[in-house]
MARVOLO-757877 format. One record per residue (C-alpha): residue number from 1; x, y, z. Coordinates in nm, 3 decimals, padded with zeros to 5 digits. Last residue first. Example, Ala and Ser with C-alpha at 12.3 -4.5 7.8 and 13.67 -1.06 7.14 Angstrom:
<fifi n="2" px="01.367" py="-00.106" pz="00.714"/>
<fifi n="1" px="01.230" py="-00.450" pz="00.780"/>
end
This chain:
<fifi n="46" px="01.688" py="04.120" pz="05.830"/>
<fifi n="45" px="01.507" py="04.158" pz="05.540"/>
<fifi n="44" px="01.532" py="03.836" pz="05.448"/>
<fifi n="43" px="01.401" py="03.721" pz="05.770"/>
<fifi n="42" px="01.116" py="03.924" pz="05.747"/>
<fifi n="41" px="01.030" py="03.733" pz="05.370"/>
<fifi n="40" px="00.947" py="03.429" pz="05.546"/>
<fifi n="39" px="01.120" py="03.104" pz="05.524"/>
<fifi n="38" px="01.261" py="03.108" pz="05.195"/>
<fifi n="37" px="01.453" py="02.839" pz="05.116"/>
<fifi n="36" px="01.696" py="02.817" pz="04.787"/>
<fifi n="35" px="01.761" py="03.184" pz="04.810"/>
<fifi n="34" px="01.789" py="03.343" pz="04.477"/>
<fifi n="33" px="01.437" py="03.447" pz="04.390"/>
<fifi n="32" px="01.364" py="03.573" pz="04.735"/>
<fifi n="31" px="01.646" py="03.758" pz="04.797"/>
<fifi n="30" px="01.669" py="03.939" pz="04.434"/>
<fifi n="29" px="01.275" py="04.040" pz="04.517"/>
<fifi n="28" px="01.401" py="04.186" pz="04.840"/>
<fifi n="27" px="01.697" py="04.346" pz="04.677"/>
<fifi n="26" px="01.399" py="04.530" pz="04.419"/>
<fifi n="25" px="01.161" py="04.625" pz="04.726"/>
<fifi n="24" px="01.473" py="04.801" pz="04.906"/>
<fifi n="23" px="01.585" py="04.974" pz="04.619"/>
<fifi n="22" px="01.223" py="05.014" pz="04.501"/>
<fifi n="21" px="01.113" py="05.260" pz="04.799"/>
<fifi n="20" px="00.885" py="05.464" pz="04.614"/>
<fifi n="19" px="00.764" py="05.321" pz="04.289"/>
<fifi n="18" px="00.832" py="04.980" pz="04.164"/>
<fifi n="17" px="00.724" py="05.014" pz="03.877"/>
<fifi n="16" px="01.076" py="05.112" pz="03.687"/>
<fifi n="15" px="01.244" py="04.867" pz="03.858"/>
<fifi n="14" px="01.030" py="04.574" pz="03.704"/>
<fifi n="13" px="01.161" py="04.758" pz="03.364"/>
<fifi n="12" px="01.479" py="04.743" pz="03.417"/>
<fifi n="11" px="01.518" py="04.371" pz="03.576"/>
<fifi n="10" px="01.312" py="04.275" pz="03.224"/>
<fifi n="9" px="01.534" py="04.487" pz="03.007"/>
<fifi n="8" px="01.823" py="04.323" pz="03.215"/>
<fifi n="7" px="01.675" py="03.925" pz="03.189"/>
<fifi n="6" px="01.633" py="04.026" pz="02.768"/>
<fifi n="5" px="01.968" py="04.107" pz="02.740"/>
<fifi n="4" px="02.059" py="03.780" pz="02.908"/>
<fifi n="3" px="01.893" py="03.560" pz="02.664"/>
<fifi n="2" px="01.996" py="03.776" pz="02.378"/>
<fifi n="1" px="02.355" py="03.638" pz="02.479"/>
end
C-alpha cells in the first residue's frame, strides 16, 4: 500500500511541473510508459 501512495505523490508532483499544457504532456508520458513499443512519440499522439 505505501508503495502506491508513493506512485500518486510522485504522479502529483510531476504534474505540478509540467507547466502549460500538462494534460496533454502528462497522457503523453502515461503513453509512453505503458505501451510496450514505442515507435515515435507522434504516433502516440495521434
Amino acid at each position: 500500500m505505501k508503495s502506491l501512495t508513493c506512485l500518486k505523490e510522485f504522479r502529483k508532483r510531476a504534474y505540478c511541473l509540467l507547466g502549460n499544457g500538462k494534460d496533454g504532456l502528462f497522457d503523453l508520458m502515461d503513453a509512453a510508459i505503458t505501451c510496450p513499443c514505442v515507435p515515435s512519440f507522434a504516433e502516440l499522439s495521434l
